[in-house]
Structures are given as C-alpha cells and as structure tokens.
C-alpha positions as CSV (number, residue, x, y, z in Angstrom):
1,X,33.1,-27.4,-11.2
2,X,29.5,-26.9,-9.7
3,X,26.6,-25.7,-12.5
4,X,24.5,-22.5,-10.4
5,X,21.3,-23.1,-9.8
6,X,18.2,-21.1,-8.9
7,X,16.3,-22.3,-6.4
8,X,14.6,-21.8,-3.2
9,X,17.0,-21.8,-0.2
10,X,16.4,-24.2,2.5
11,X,18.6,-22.5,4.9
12,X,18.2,-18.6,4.7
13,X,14.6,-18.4,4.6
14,X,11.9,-15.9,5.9
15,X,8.9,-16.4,4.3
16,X,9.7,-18.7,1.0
17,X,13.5,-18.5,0.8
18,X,13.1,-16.4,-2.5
19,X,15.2,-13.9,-1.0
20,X,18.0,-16.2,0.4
21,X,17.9,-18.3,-2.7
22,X,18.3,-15.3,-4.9
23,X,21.7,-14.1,-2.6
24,X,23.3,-17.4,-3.4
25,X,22.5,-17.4,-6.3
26,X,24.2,-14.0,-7.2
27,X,27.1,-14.2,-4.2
28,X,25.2,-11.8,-2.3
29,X,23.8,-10.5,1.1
30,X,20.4,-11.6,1.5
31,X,19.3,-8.3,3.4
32,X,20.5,-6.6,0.6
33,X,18.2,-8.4,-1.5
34,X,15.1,-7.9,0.9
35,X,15.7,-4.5,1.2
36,X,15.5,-4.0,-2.3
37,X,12.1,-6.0,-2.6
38,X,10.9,-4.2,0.1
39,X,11.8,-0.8,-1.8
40,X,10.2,-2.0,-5.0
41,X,6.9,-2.9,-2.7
42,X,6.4,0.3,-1.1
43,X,7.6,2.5,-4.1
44,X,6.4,0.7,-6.9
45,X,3.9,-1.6,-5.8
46,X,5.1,-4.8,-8.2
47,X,7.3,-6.1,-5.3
48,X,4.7,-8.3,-4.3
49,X,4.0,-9.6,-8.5
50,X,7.8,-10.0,-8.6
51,X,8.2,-12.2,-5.2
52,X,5.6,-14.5,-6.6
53,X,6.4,-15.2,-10.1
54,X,10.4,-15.8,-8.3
55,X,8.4,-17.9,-5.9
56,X,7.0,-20.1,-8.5
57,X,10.0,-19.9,-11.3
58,X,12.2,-21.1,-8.6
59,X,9.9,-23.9,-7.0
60,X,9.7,-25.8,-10.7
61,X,13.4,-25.5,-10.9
62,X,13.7,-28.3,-8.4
C-alpha cells in the first residue's frame, strides 16, 4: 500500500501546483480547491499568506 504524500503536483498545475497537489492529496476536485482559495482571498484577505506557506511546506517535502 502507497504512504500519501503532500507535494506539489506536476500534472494539475496553474500557477505552483499547490492547488492540484492539495486535490490529490485529499481525493478531490482541484477547482473545488481553487475556488475556495480564491474565496478566502477576496473575503478574507489570508488566501494569498495561506498559498505561500502551502507553496513552500509542500516544496521541502520533496
């Protein structure tokens, strides 16, 4: 049995592959998952703090 592992997608990427990484990850939709960043951007204005620290936590898991 295959151990999950967070990490940066190299095949459903837009910007980073945060997003796509983060739908395989939990077995889900990756627009799903960009829709909710994009939510927590405009609403709440720590979507941006959030991409980065997942953009960095999930490059030094490699």
């Amino acid at each position: 049995m295959s151990e999950k592992k967070l990490a940066l997608s190299a095949t459903d990427k837009k910007i980073a592959g945060v997003c796509g990484g983060l739908a395989e990850y939990f077995g889900l939709d990756s627009n799903i998952i960009r829709i909710v960043l994009v939510c927590c951007v405009i609403f709440g204005g720590f979507g941006i703090l959030l991409y980065l620290i997942a953009w960095l936590v999930m490059s030094m898991s490699k």
